[in-house]
C-alpha positions as CSV (number, residue, x, y, z in Angstrom):
1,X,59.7,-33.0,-51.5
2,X,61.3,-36.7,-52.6
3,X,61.4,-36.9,-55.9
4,X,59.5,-40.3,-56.5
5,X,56.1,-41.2,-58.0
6,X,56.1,-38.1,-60.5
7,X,56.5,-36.3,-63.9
8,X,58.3,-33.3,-64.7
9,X,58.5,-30.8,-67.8
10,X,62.0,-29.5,-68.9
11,X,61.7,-26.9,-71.2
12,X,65.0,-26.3,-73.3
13,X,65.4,-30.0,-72.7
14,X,66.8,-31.1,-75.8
15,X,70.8,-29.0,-74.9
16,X,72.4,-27.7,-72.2
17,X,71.0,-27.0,-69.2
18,X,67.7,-28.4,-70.2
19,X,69.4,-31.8,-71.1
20,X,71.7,-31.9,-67.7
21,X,68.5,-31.3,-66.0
22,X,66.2,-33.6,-67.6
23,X,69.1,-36.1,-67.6
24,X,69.3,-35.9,-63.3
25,X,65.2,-36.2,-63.3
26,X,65.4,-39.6,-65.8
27,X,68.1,-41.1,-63.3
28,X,66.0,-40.8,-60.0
29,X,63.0,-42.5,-61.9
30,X,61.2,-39.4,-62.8
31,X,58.8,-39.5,-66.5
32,X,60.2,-36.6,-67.7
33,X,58.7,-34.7,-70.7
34,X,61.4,-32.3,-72.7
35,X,59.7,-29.3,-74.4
36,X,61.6,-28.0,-77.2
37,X,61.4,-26.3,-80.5
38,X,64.2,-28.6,-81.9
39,X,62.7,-31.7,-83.2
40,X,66.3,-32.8,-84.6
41,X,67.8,-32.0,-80.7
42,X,64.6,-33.3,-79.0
43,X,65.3,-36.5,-81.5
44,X,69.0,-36.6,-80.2
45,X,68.1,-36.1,-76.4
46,X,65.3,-39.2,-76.7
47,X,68.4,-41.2,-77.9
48,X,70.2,-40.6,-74.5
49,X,68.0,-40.7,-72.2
50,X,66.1,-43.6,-72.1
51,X,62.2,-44.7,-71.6
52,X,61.5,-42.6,-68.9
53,X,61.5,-39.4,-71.3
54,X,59.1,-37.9,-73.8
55,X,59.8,-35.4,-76.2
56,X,57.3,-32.2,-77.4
57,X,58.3,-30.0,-80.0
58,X,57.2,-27.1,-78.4
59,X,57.2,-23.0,-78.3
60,X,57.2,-21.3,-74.8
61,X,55.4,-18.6,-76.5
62,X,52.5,-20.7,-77.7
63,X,49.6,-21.7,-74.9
64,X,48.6,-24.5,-77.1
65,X,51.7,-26.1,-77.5
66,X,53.1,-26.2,-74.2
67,X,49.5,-26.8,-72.6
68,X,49.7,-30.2,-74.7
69,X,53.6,-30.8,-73.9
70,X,52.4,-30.4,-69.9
71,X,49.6,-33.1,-70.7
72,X,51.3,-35.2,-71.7
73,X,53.1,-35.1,-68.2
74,X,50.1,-35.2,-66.7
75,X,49.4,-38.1,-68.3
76,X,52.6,-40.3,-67.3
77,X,52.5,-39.4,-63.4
78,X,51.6,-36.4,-61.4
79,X,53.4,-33.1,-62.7
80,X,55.2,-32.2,-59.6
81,X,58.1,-30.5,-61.7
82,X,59.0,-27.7,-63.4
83,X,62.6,-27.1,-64.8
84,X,62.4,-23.8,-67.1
85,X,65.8,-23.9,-69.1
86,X,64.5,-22.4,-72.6
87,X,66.0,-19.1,-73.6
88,X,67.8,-17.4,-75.8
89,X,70.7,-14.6,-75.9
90,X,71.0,-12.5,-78.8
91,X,72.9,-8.9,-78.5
92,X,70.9,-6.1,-79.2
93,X,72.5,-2.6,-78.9
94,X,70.3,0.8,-78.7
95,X,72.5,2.7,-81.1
96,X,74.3,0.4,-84.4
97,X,77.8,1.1,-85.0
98,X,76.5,3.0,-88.5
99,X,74.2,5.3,-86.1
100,X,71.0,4.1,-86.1
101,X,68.8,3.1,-83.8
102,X,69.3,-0.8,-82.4
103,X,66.2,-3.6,-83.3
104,X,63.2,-2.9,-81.6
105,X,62.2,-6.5,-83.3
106,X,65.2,-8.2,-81.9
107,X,64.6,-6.7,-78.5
108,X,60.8,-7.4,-78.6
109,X,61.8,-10.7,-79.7
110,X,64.0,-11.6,-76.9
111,X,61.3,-10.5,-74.4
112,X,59.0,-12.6,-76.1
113,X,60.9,-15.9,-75.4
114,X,62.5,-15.5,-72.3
115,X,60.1,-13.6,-70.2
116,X,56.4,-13.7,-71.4
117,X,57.6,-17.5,-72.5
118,X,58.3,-18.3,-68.2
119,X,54.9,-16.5,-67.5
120,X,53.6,-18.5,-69.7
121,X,55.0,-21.9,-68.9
122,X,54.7,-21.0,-65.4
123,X,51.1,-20.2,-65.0
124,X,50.3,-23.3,-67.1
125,X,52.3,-25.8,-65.1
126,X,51.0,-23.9,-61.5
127,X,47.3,-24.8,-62.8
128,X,48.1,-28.4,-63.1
129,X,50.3,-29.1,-60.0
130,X,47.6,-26.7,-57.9
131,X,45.3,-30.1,-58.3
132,X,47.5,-32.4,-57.0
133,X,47.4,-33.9,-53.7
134,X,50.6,-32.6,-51.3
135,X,53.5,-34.6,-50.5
136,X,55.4,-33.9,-47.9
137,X,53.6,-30.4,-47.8
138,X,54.0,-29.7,-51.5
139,X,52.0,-29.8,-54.8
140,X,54.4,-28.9,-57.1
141,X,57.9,-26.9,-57.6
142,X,58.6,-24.6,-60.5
143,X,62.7,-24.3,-61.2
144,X,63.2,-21.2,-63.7
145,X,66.5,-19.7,-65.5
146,X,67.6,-16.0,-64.9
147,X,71.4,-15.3,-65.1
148,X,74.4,-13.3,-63.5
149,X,73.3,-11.0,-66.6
150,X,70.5,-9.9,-64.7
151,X,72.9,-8.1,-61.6
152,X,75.7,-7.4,-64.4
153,X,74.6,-7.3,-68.3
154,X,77.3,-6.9,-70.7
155,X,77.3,-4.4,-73.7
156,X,75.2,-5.6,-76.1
157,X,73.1,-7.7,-73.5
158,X,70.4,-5.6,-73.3
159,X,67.5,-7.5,-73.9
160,X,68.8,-10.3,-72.4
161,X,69.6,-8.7,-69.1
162,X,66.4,-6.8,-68.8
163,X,64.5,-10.4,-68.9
164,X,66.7,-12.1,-67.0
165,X,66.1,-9.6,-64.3
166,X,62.0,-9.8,-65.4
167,X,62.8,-13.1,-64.6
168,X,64.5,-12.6,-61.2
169,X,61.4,-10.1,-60.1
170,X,58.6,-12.8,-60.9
171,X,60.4,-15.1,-58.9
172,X,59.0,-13.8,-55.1
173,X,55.9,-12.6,-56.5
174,X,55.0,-15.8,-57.8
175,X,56.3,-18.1,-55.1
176,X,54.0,-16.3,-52.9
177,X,51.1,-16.0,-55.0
178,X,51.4,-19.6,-55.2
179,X,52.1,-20.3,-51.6
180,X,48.6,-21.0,-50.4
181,X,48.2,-23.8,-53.6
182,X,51.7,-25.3,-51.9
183,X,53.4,-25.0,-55.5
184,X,57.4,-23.1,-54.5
185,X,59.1,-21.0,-56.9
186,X,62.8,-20.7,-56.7
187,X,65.3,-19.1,-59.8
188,X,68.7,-20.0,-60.5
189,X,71.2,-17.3,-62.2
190,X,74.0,-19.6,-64.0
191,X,77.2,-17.6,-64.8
192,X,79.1,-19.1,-67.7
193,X,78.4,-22.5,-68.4
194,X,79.4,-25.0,-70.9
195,X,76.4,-25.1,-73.4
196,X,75.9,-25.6,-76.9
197,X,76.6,-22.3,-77.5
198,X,79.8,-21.8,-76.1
199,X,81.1,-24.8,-76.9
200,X,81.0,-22.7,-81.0
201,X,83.8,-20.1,-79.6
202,X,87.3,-20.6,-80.3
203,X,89.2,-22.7,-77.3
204,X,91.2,-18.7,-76.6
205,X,87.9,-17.4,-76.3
206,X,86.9,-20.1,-74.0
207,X,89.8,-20.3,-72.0
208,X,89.8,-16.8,-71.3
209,X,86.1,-17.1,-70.1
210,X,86.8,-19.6,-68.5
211,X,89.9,-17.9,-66.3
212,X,88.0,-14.9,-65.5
213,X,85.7,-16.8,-62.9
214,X,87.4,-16.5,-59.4
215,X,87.0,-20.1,-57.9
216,X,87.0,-23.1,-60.0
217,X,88.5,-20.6,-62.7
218,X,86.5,-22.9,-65.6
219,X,83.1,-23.0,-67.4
220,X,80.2,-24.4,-65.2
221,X,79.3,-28.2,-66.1
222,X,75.3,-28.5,-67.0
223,X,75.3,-31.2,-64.4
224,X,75.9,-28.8,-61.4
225,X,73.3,-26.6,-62.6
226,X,71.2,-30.0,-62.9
227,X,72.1,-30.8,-59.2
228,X,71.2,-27.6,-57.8
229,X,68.0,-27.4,-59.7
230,X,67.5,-31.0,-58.1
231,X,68.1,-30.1,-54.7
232,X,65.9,-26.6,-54.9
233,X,62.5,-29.5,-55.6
234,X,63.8,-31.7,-52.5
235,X,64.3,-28.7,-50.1
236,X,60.9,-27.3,-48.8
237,X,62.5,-24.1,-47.4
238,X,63.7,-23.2,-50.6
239,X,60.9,-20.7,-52.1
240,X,60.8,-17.0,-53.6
241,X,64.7,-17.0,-54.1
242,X,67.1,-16.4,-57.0
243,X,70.3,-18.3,-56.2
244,X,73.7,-17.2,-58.2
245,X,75.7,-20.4,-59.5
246,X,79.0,-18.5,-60.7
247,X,81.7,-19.3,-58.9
248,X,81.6,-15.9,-57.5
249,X,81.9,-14.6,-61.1
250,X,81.3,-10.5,-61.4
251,X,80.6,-9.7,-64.9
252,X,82.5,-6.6,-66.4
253,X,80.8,-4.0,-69.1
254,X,82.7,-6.1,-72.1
């Protein structure tokens, strides 16, 4: 599908992925809406990217909000675009180090945001592209975030992992429940990228991430995550898959 004549939602938009991403639709002329539940970051991210982008503070886990943040899409140009970035990664262990049992509240939390929050964004921006007319065979294309953590969690990843894999089992399920409404599905599972949060680790810390990855032995740039997100909406035979993006990176336990 050509990206032209169109709006997309980012989600996570305001950092990191979500900012690379929304960054590559602004440049090709796309309105592109950033959801986000940083109204200081979303502030920021307006700053750089231009006229073409809108900002809405929103929550993945609340219908209202994003239902309004994809409206406002709507409302610029045909939502043809999804890029699901927003996430979060917080360690969670079943047993503490004083012996008690690990956070059913963190864990529950975790599941919350990163996998009933992609249902959720995903079934609300499937509605709207399913009443669009096709182009070039398509009505829409929905980009969501797993990770290598999904194949290969780390200690202390547990929650995490499990909905990154969540994430990674909706993805053929949905691209063929949505196959008949011409909407494609397609997940990409970054390995370890330079984001926000990394960029808060000491430079030994990052260095030895950053050697541990076979071929380029460095931190992913949000831009190539960006371009492969890009080239997943112009690719029509790209549908149902999870693609790695790790530089052939196999996690180990710690």
């Amino acid at each position: 599908m050509k990206i032209a004549n169109m709006s997309a939602l980012v989600t996570g938009g305001a950092s990191g992925l979500g900012f690379a991403s929304a960054s590559a639709l602004c440049a090709r002329g796309v309105d592109v809406v950033i959801a986000d539940s940083s109204d200081e970051n979303g502030a920021k991210a307006l700053a750089h990217l231009g006229a073409k982008a809108r900002f809405a503070q929103a929550d993945v886990r609340d219908s209202a909000q994003m239902a309004a943040a994809l409206d406002m899409a709507v409302a610029l140009a045909p939502l043809r675009v999804l890029i699901h970035c927003a996430g979060v990664n917080r360690p969670v262990r079943l047993v503490e180090k004083d012996g008690e049992a690990g956070s059913l509240a963190e864990f529950e939390t975790i599941v919350n945001i990163n996998l009933i929050g992609t249902f959720n964004c995903l079934r609300l921006a499937a509605a709207r592209m399913a009443k669009n007319e096709p182009l070039e065979g398509d009505r829409g294309v929905c980009v969501l975030t797993s990770s290598i953590a999904a194949y290969e969690g780390q200690i202390g990843q547990i929650g995490y992992s499990a909905t990154k894999a969540g994430v990674v089992g909706m993805t053929l399920v949905a691209a063929r429940d949505l196959a008949k409404r011409q909407i494609r599905v397609c997940s990409i599972a970054p390995g370890i990228f330079d984001t926000p949060l990394l960029a808060r680790l000491p430079d030994d810390v990052r260095g030895a991430l950053a050697a541990a990855v076979p071929h380029p032995a460095r931190l992913g740039a949000p831009d190539e995550f960006a371009q492969l997100a890009l080239h997943i909406v112009e690719n029509s035979m790209l549908n149902g898959e999870t693609i790695r993006l790790d530089g052939a990176l196999r996690m180990a336990p710690r």
